[in-house]
C-alpha positions as CSV (number, residue, x, y, z in Angstrom):
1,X,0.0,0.0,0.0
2,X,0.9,3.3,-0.7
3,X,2.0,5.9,1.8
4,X,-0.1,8.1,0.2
5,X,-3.1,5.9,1.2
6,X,-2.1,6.2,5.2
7,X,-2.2,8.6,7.6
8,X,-0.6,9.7,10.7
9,X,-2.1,8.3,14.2
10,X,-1.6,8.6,17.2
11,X,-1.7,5.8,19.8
12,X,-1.7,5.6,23.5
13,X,-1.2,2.9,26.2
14,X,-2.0,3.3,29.2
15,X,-0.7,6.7,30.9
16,X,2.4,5.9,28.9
17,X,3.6,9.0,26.3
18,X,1.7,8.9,23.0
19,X,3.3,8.1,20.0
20,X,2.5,8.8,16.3
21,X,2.8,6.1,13.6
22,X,1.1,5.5,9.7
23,X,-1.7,3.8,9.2
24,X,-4.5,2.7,6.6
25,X,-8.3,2.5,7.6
26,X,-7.9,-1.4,8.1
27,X,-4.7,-0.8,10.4
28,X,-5.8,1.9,12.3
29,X,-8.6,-0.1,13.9
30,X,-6.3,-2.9,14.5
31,X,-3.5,-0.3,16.5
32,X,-6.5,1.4,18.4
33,X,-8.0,-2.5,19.2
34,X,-4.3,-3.5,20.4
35,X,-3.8,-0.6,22.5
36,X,-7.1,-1.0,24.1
37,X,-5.8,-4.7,24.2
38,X,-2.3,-3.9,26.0
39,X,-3.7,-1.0,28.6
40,X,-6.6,-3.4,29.8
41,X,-3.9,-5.9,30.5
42,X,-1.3,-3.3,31.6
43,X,-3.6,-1.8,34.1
44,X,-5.0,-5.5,35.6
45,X,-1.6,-6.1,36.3
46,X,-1.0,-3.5,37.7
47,X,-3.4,-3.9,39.9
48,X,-2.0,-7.1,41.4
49,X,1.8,-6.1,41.1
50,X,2.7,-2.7,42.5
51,X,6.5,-3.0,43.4
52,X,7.7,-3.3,39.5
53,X,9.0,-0.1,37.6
54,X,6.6,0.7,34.5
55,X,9.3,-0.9,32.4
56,X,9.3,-4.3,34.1
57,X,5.5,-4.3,34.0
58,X,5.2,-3.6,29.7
59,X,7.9,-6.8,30.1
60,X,5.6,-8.7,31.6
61,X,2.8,-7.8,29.6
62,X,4.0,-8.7,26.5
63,X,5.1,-11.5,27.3
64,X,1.9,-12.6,28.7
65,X,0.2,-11.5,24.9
66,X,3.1,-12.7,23.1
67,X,2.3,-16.4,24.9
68,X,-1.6,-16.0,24.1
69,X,-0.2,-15.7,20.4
70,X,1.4,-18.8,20.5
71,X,-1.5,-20.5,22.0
72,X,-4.0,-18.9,19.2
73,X,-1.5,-20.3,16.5
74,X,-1.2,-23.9,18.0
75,X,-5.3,-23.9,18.0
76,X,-5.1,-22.4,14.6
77,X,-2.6,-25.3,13.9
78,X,-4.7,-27.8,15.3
79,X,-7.9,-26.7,13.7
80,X,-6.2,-26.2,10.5
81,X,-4.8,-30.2,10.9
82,X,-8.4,-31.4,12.0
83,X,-10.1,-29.7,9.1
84,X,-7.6,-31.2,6.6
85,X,-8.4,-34.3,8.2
86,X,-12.3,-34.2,7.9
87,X,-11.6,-33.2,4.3
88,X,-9.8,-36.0,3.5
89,X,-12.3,-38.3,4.6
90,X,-15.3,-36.9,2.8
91,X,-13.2,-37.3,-0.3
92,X,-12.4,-40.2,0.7
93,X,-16.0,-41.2,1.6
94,X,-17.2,-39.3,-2.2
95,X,-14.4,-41.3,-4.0
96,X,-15.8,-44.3,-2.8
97,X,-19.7,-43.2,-3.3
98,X,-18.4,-42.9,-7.3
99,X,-16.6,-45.6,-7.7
100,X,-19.2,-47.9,-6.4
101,X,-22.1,-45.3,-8.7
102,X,-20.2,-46.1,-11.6
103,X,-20.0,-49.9,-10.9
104,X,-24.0,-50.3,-10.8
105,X,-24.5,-47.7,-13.8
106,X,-21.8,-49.8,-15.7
107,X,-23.6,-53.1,-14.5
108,X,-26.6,-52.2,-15.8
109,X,-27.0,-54.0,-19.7
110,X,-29.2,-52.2,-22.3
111,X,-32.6,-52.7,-22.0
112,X,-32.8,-53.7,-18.6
């Protein structure tokens, strides 16, 4: 895409200084979602954990999100797998259905 086609935004976590990146429509939403992501969780935990420096906390929160990722891909993974395997039985299953359809049609003699 085109930097002509993005604009400047501005994005803010938590009480942590704002800071301006580009953007298209489609990313925008996405930044502005993910920052309302990363504050909710920055400001549970720090809720529970006061003694950490802001630094330590952002640590800790992305590595928290960074773990849900890799959760969210092994489901996609496994979903992905499953799917593929439900697939291959129904072709399985149609290959089958045709082969034994062409076996009566081809049994069947002229004038029967």
């Amino acid at each position: 895409m085109a930097d002509n086609d993005r604009r400047k935004i501005t994005i803010r976590i938590a009480d942590l200084p704002a800071y301006s990146l580009l953007a298209d429509e489609q990313e925008e939403e996405e930044y502005r979602l993910a920052a309302k992501e990363v504050t909710s969780y920055l400001n549970a935990y720090r809720g529970r954990v006061k003694s950490l420096d802001k630094e330590q906390q952002i640590s800790i929160v992305a590595l928290t999100m960074a773990r849900r990722s890799f959760q969210y891909q092994r489901l996609y993974e496994a979903l992905a797998a499953e799917r593929e395997a439900v697939q291959k039985e129904q072709r399985d299953v149609l290959t089958d259905f045709e082969q034994k359809l062409d076996k009566i049609l081809l049994d069947i003699e002229p004038g029967d």
